[in-house]
DRENVEX-51875 format. One record per residue: x, y, z of N, C-alpha, C, CB in turn; residue number from 0. Coordinates in Angstrom, 1 decimal. Glycine has a CB too. Layout:
<torkes>
X | Y | Z | X | Y | Z | X | Y | Z | X | Y | Z | NUM
...
</torkes>
This chain:
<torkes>
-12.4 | 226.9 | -27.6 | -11.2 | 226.2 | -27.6 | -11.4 | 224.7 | -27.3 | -10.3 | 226.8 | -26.5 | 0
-12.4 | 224.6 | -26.3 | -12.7 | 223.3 | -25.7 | -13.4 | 222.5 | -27.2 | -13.9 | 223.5 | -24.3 | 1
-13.9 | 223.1 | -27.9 | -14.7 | 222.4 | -29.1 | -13.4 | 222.1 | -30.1 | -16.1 | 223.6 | -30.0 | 2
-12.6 | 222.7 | -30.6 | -11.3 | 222.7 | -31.2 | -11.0 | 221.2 | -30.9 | -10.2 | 223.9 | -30.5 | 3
-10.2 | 221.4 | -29.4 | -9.4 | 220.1 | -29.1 | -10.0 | 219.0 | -29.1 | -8.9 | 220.0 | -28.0 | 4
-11.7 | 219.0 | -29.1 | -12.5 | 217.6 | -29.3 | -12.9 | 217.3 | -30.4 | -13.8 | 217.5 | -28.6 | 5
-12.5 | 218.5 | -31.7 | -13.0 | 218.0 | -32.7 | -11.1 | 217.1 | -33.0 | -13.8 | 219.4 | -34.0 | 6
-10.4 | 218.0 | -32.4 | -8.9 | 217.3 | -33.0 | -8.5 | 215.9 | -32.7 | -7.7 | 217.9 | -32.4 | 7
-9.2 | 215.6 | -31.1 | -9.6 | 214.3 | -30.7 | -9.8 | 213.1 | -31.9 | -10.9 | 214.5 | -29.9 | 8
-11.4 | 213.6 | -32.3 | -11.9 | 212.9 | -32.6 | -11.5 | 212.5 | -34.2 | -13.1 | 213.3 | -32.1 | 9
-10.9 | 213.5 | -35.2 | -9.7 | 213.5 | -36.3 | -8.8 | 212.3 | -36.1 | -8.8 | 214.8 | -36.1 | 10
-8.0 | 212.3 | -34.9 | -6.9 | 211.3 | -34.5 | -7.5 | 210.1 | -34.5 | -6.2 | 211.7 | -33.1 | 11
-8.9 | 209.9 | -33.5 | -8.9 | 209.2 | -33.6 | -9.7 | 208.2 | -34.9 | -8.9 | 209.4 | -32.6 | 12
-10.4 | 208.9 | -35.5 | -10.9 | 208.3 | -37.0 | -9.5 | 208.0 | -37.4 | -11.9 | 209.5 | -38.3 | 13
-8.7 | 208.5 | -37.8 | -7.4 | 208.0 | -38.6 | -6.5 | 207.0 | -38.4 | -6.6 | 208.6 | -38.6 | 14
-6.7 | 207.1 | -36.9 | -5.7 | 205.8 | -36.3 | -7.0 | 204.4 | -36.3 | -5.0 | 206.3 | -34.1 | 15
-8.0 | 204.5 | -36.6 | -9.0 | 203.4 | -36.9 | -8.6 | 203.4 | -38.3 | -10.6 | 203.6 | -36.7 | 16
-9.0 | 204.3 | -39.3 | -9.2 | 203.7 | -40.7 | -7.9 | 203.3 | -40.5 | -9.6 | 204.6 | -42.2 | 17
-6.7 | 203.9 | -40.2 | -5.0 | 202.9 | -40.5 | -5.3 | 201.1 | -40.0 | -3.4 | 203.7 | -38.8 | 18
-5.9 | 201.1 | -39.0 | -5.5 | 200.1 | -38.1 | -6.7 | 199.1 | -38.9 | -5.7 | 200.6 | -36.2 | 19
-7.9 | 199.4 | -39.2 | -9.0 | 198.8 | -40.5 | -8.3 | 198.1 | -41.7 | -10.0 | 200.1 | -41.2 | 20
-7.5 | 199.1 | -42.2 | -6.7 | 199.0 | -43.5 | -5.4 | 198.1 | -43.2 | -6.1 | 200.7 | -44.1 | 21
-4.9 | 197.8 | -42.3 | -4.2 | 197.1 | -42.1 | -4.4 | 195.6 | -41.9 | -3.6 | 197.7 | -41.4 | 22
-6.0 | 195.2 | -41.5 | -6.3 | 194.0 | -41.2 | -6.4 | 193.5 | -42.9 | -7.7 | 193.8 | -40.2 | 23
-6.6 | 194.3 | -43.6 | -7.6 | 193.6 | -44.8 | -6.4 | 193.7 | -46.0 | -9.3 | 194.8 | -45.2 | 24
-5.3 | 194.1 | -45.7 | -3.9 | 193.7 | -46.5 | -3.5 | 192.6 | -46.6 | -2.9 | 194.1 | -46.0 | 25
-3.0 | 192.4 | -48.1 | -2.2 | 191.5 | -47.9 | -1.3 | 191.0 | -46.9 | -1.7 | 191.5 | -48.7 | 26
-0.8 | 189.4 | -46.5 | 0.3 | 189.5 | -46.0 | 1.3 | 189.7 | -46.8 | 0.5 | 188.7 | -45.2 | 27
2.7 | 190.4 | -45.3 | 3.3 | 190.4 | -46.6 | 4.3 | 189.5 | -47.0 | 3.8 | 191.5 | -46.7 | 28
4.9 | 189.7 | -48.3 | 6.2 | 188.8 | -49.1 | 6.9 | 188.4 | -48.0 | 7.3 | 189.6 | -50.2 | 29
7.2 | 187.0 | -48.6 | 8.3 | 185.8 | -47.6 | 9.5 | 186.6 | -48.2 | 8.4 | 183.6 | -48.0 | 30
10.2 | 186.9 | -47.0 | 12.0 | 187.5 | -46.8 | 12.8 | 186.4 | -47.5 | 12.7 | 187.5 | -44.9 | 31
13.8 | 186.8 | -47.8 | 14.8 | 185.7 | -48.4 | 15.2 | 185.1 | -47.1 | 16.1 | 186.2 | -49.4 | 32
15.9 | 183.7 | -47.3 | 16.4 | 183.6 | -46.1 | 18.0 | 183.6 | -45.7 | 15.9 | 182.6 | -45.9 | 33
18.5 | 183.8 | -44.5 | 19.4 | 184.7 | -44.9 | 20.8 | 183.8 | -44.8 | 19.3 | 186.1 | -43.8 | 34
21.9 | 184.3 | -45.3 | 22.8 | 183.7 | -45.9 | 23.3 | 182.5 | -44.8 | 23.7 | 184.7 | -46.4 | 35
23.6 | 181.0 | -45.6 | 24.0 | 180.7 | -44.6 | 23.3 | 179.6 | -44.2 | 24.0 | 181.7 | -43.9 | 36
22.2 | 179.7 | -44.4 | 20.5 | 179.0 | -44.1 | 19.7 | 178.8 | -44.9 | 19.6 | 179.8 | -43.3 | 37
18.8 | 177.3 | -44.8 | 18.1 | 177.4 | -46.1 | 18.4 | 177.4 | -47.4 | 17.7 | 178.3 | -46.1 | 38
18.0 | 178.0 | -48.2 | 18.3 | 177.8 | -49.4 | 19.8 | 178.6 | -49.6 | 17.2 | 178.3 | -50.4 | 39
20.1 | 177.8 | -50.4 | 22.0 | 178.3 | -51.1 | 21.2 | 179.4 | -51.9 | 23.3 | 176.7 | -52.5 | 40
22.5 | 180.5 | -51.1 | 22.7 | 181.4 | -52.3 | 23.2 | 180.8 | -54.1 | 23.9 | 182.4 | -51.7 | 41
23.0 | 181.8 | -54.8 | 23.7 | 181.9 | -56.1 | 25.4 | 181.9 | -55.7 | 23.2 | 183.4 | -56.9 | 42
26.0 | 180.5 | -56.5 | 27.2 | 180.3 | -56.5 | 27.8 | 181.0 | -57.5 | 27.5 | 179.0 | -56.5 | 43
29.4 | 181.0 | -57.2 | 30.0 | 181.6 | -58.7 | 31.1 | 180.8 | -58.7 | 30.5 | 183.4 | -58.7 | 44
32.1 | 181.3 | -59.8 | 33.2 | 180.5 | -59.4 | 34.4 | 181.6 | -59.8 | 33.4 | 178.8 | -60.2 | 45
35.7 | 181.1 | -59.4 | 36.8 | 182.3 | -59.7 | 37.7 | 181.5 | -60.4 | 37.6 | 183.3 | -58.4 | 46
38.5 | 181.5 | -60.9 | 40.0 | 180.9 | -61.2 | 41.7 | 181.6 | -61.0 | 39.9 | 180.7 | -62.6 | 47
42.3 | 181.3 | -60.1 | 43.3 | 182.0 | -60.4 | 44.4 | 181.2 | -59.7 | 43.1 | 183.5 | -59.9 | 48
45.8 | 182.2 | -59.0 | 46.9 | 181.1 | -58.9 | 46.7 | 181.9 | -57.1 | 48.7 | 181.2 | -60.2 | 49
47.4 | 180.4 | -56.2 | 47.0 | 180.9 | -54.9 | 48.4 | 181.8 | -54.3 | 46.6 | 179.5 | -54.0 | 50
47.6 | 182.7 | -53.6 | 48.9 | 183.7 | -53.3 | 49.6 | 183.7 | -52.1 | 48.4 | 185.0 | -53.4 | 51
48.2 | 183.7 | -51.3 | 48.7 | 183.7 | -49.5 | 47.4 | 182.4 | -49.1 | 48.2 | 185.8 | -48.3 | 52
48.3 | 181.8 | -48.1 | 46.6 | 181.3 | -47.0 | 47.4 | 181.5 | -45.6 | 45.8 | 179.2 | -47.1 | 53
46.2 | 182.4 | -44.9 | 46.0 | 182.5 | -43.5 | 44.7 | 181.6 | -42.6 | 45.8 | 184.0 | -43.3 | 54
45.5 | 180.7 | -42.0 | 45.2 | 179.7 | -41.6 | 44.3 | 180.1 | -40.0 | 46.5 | 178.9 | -41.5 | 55
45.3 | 181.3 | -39.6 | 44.6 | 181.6 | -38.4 | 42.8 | 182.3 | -38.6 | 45.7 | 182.8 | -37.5 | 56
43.3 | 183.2 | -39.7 | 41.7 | 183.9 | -40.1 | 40.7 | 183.3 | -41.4 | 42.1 | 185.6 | -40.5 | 57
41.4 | 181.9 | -41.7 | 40.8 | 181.3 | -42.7 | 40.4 | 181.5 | -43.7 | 40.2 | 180.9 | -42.5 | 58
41.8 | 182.3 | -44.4 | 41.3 | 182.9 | -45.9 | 42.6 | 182.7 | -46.8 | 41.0 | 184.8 | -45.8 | 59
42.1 | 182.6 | -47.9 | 42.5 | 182.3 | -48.9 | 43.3 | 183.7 | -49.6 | 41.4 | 181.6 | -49.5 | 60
44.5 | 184.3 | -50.4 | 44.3 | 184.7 | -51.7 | 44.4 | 184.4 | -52.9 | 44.7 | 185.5 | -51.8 | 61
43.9 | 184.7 | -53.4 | 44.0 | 184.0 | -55.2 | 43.8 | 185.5 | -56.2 | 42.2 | 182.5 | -55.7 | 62
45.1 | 185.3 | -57.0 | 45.6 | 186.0 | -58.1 | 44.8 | 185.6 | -59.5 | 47.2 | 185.8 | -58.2 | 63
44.0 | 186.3 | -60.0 | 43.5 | 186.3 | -61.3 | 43.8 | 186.1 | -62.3 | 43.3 | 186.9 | -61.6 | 64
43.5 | 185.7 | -63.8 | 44.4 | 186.0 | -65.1 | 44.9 | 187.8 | -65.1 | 43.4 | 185.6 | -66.5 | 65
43.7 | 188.5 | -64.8 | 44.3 | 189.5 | -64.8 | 44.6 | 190.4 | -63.8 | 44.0 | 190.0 | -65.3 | 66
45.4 | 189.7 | -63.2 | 46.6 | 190.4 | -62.1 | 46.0 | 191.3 | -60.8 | 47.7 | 191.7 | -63.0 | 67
44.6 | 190.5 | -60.5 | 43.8 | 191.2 | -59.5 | 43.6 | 190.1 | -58.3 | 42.2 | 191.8 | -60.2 | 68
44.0 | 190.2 | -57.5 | 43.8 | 189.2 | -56.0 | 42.0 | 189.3 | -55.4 | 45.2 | 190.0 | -54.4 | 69
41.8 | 189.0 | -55.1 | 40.7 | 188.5 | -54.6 | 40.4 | 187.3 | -53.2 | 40.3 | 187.9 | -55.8 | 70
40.0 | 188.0 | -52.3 | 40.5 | 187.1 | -51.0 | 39.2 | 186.3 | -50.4 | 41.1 | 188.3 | -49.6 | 71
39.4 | 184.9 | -50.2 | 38.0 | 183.5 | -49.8 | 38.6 | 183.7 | -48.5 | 38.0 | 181.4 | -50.5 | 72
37.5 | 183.6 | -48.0 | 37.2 | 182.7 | -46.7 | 36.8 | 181.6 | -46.5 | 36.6 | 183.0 | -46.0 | 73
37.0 | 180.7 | -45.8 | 36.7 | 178.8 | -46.0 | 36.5 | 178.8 | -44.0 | 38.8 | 177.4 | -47.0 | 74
35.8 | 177.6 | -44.3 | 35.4 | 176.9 | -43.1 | 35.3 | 175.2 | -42.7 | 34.1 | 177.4 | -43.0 | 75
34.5 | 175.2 | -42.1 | 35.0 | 173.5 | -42.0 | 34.1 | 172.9 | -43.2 | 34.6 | 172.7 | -40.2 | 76
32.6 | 173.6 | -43.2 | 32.1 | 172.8 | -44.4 | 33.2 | 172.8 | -45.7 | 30.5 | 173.6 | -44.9 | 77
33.6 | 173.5 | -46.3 | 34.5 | 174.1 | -47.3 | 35.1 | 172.7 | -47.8 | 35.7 | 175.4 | -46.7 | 78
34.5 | 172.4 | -49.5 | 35.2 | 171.0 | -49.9 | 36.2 | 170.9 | -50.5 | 34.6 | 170.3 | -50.5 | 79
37.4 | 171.0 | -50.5 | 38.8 | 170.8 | -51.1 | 39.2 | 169.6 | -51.6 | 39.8 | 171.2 | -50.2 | 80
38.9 | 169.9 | -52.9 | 39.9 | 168.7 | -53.9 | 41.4 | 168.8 | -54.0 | 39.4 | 168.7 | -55.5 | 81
42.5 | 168.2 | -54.3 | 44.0 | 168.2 | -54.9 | 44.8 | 168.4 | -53.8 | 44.3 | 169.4 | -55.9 | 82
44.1 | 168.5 | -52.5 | 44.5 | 168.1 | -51.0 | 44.2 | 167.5 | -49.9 | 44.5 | 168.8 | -50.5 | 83
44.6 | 167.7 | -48.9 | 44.3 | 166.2 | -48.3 | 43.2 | 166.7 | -47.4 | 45.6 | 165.4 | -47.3 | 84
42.0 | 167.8 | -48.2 | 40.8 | 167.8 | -47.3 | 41.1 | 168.7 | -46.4 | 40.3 | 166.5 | -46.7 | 85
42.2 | 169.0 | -46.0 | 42.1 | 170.0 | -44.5 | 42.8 | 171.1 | -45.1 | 43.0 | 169.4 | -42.9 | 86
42.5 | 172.3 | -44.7 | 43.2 | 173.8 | -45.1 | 44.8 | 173.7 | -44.6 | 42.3 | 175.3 | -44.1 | 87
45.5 | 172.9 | -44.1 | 46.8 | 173.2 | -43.6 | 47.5 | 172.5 | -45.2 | 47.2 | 172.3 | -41.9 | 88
46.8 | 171.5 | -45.6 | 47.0 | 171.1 | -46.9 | 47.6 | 172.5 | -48.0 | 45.6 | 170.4 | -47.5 | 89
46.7 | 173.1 | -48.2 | 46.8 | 174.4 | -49.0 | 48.0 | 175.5 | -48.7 | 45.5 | 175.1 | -48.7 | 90
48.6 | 175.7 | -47.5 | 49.9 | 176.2 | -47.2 | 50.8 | 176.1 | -47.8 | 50.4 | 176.0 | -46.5 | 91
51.1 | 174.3 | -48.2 | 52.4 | 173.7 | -49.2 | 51.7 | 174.3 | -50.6 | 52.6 | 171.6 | -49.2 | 92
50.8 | 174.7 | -50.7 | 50.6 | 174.7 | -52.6 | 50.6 | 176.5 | -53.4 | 48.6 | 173.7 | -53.1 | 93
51.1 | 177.3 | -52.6 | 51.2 | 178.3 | -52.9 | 51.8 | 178.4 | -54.5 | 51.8 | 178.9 | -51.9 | 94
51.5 | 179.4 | -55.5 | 51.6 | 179.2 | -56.8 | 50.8 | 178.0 | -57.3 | 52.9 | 179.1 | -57.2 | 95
50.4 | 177.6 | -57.1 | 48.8 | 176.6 | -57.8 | 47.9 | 176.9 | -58.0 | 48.2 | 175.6 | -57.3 | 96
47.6 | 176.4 | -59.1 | 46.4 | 176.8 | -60.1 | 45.1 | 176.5 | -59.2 | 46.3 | 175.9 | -61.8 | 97
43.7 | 177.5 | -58.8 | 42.6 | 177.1 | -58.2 | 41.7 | 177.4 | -58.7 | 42.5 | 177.4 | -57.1 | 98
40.6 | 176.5 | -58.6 | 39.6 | 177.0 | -59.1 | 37.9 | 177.0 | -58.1 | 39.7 | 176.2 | -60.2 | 99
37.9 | 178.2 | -57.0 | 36.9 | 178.5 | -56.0 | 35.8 | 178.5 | -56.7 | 37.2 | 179.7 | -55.1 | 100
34.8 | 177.9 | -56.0 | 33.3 | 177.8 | -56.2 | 33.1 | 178.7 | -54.8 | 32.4 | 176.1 | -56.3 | 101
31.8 | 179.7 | -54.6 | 32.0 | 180.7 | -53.7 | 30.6 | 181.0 | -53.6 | 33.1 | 181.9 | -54.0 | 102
30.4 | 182.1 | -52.7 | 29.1 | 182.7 | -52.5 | 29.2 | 184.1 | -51.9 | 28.2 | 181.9 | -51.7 | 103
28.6 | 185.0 | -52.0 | 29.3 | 186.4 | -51.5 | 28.4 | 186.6 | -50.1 | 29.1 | 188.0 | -52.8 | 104
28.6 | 186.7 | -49.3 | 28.2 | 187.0 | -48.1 | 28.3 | 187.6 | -47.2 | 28.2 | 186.5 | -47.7 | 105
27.6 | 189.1 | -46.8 | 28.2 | 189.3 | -45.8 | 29.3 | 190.4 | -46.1 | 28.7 | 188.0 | -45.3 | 106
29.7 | 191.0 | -47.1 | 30.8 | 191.2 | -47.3 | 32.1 | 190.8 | -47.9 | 30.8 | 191.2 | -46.6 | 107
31.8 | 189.1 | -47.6 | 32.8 | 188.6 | -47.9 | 32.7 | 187.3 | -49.0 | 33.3 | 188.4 | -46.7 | 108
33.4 | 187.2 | -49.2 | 33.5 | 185.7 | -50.5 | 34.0 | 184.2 | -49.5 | 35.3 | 186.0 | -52.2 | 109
32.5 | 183.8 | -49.2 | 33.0 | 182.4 | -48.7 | 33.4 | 181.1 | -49.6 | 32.1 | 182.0 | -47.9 | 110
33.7 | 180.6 | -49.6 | 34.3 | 179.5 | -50.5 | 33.4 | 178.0 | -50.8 | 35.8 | 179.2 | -49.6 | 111
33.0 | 177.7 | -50.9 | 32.3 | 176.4 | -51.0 | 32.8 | 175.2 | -51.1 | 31.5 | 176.5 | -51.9 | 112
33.6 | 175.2 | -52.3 | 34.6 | 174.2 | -53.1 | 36.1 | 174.9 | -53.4 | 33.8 | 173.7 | -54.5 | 113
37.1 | 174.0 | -53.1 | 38.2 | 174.8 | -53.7 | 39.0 | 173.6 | -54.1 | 39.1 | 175.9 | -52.7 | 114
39.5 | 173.8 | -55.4 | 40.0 | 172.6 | -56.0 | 41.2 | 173.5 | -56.4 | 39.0 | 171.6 | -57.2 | 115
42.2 | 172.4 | -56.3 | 43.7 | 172.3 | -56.5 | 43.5 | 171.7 | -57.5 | 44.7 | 171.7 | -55.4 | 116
44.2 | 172.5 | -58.7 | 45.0 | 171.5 | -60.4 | 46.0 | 171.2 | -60.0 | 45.4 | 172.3 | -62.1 | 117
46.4 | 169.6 | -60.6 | 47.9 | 169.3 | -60.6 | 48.8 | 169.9 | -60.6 | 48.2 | 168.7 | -61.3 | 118
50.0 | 169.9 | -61.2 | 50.4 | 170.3 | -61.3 | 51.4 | 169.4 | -62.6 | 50.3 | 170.8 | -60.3 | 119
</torkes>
């Protein structure tokens, strides 16, 4: 029995060496993306539609599609708004206006980047 458990010993412990051998002589590994937010910009997109709601308190946007599908931004202070006066309270008065959001998906959610107001 005593020869058993010393050969089982000595099993474990050859294995947990070659692991721990094999692991010096690896590559490192791949650089992580970095994470949203930071660093490099994600991949932008853009949307177009007509604006539906803005909630000012939770800082979102909705915007209605050509085809009749809403889609909800979130904006922040970086967030660059043309066809208003630069501040999100601007955007309240322009409900039914044509927008056109530059965005990034994050998180869950569609943050906004650029949001430009068409004339009207």
């Amino acid at each position: 029995m005593r020869r058993l458990e010393t050969s089982l010993a000595i099993c474990v412990l050859l294995i947990f060496c070659v692991t721990a051998f094999s692991m010096q002589n690896a590559p490192p590994p791949a650089p992580q993306a970095p994470p949203q937010g930071g660093g490099a910009a994600a991949a932008e997109k853009s949307y177009s539609g007509t604006l539906s709601k803005v909630d000012l308190t939770s800082k979102e946007i909705t915007v209605k599609g050509s085809d009749n599908k809403e889609m909800v931004f979130t904006f922040n202070d970086r967030t660059q708004m043309s066809g208003v006066d630069n501040s999100p309270q601007g955007l309240s008065g322009k409900t039914g206006s044509a927008l056109k959001i530059t965005y990034q998906e994050a998180r869950g959610s569609n943050l906004a980047t650029k949001i430009e107001v068409a004339e009207k």
